[in-house]
Residue, then its C-alpha position, 0 to 999 in steps of 0.5 A: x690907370x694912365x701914367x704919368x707921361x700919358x697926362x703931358x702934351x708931349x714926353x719931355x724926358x729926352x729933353x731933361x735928360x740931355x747932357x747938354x744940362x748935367x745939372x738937370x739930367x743928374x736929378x731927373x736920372x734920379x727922381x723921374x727914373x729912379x736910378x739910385x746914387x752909385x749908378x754911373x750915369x747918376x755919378x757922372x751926371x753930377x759930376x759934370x754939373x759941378x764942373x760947369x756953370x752954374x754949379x761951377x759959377x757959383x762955387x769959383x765966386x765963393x771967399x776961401x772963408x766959405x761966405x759969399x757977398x760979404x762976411x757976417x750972417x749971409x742975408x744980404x746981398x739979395x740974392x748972392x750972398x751965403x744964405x741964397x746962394x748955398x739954397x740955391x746949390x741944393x735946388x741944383x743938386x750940388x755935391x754936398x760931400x765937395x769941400x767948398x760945400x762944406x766950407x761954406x755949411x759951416x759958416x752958415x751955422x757959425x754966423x746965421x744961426x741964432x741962439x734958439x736955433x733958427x736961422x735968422x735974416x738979419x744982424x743989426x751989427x757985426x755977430x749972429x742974427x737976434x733970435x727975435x728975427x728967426x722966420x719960417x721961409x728962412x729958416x725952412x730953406x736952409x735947413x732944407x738944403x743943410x739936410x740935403x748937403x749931408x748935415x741932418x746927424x749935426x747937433x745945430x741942424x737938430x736945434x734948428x728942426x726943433x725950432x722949426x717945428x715948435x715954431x709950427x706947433x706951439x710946443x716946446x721951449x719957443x718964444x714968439x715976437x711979434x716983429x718976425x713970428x708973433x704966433x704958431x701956425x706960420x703967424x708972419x710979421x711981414x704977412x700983417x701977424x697972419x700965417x704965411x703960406x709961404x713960410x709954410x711951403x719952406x718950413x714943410x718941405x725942409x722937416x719932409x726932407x728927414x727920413x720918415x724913420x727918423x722923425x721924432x714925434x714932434x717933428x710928425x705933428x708939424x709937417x702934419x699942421x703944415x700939409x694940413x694949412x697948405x690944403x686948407x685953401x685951393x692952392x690954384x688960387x692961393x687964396x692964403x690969408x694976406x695981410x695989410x687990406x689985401x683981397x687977392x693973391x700974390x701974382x707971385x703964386x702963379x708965376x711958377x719958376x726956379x730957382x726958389x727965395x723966399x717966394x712960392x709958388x702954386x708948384x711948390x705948395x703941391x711939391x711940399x704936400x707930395x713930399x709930405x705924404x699928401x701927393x693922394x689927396x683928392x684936394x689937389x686935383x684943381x691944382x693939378x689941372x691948373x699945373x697941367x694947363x700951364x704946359x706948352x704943346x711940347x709938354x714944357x713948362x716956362x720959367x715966369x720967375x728966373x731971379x735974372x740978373x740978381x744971382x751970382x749968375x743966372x740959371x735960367x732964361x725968363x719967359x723961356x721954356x725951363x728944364x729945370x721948371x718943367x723938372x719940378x712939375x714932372x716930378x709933381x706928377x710922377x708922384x702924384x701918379x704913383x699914388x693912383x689918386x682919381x685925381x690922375x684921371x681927371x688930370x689927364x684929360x687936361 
């Protein structure tokens, strides 16, 4: 079977692994070579990266009390205050064990967690989000990066997984509301009451991120029931259910990019269905191929969907060629390899 370099245009690893971008070779040292957490190259990496930009950036614009933006539940301003930017430290691989992280978690947990234990979106005045606007993409997001900076053992991240995963399933101490999350399944006010594709890509990648030996029963069911609704259509053409008299597809989909809000993209449905045990499954295989057709000829990938101009700083060019997109596919492909799927080889000619 071909390996996974063999399906690029050209072997983008030199470029990902440039220290000229800390950031980006500190993660594919680990997740395209497998170099563990205490090999040195690995430490000196992320060290580099938390001491220049944008880790650096973003951190010397934080308050001392842990918020960034504006004090309160870290919604607003989109996409620089306390919920985006900490997501967004966790896509770049930041240090959890750094003290400003820290900081800034629990802040996140005092003032963004609602009292069923999803994180909500917005306060309508000073104090923690109602329960009644705890969402899928939201929720799923911070908890991802919450589990990623250290927090899974915490008792709060555990009621914010529960919830998680009766919001998915039904089961449980979970009530819905019809403004936010009229139902399970992924149901979505803002998606017309239909169950959101994106909520989903969020919700999944967040309980995949716990150890498999670690996840209760209940959690088990719900990255089942969301890998399941993920490959329950193409996701190359992301023909989710849409609300509101919509027939296609967000452009969004097909705009692959980094770093990830409350938007997915086609990328992000096959990394939630790798990180859920699905990177075999012969249903990805067209969107593979469409992955692979959207490489340039030095087996690169360009950033459609950069957030220019609305984060604390920007982390990318739009419309250039992206280490930190070209990242995110390579680690796609990699998995799916590993797997030695019939999916590779029809991948490979592409």
């Amino acid at each position: 079977m071909a390996d996974w370099i063999d399906m690029l245009r050209d072997d983008p690893r030199a470029w990902l692994l440039d220290p000229a971008s800390p950031g980006v070779r500190h993660l594919a040292l680990r997740q395209l070579l497998g170099r563990p957490p205490n090999d040195p190259d690995v430490q000196a990496a992320r060290a580099a990266a938390m001491a220049a930009p944008p880790i650096a950036a973003m951190l010397a614009a934080q308050d001392p009390a842990g918020w960034w933006g504006k004090p309160g539940s870290g919604y607003g301003p989109k996409y620089a205050s306390t919920v985006w930017v900490l997501v967004f430290l966790d896509q770049l691989g930041a240090d959890g064990s750094d003290g400003r992280i820290q900081t800034a978690c629990e802040y996140l947990l005092d003032h963004t967690q609602t009292t069923s234990g999803g994180f909500g979106a917005l306060a309508a005045r000073q104090g923690k989000p109602a329960p009644s606007t705890a969402i899928h993409c939201l929720n799923g997001n911070l908890l991802r990066a919450l589990i990623g900076f250290g927090w899974l053992d915490d008792e709060r991240v555990g009621r914010s997984i529960d919830w998680q995963a009766a919001a998915i399933t039904g089961e449980g101490d979970i009530r819905f509301y019809r403004s936010s999350m009229p139902g399970p399944g992924f149901c979505c006010g803002a998606n017309d009451g239909l169950p959101c594709a994106w909520g989903a890509a969020k919700a999944v990648l967040a309980l995949a991120r716990i150890p498999p030996e670690q996840r209760a029963p209940h959690v088990q069911r719900a990255i089942d029931v969301g890998r399941e609704f993920l490959l329950s259509r193409d996701p190359a053409v992301a023909d989710y259910p849409m609300g509101y008299g919509n027939t296609k597809p967000n452009s969004s989909w097909f705009k692959l990019g980094f770093p990830s809000g409350y938007v997915a993209d086609v990328l992000q449905v096959l990394e939630a269905a790798c990180e859920a045990g699905a990177a075999g499954d012969a249903r990805l295989g067209p969107a593979i191929d469409w992955l692979l057709a959207q490489q340039d000829d030095r087996g690169r990938w360009v950033n459609r969907y950069a957030y220019t101009g609305k984060m604390v700083v920007d982390i990318d060019v739009q419309g250039q060629p992206s280490r930190w997109v070209t990242l995110r596919a390579c680690r796609v492909l990699k998995a799916v390899a590993e797997r030695r799927s019939p999916i590779v080889a029809a991948g490979a000619g592409t």
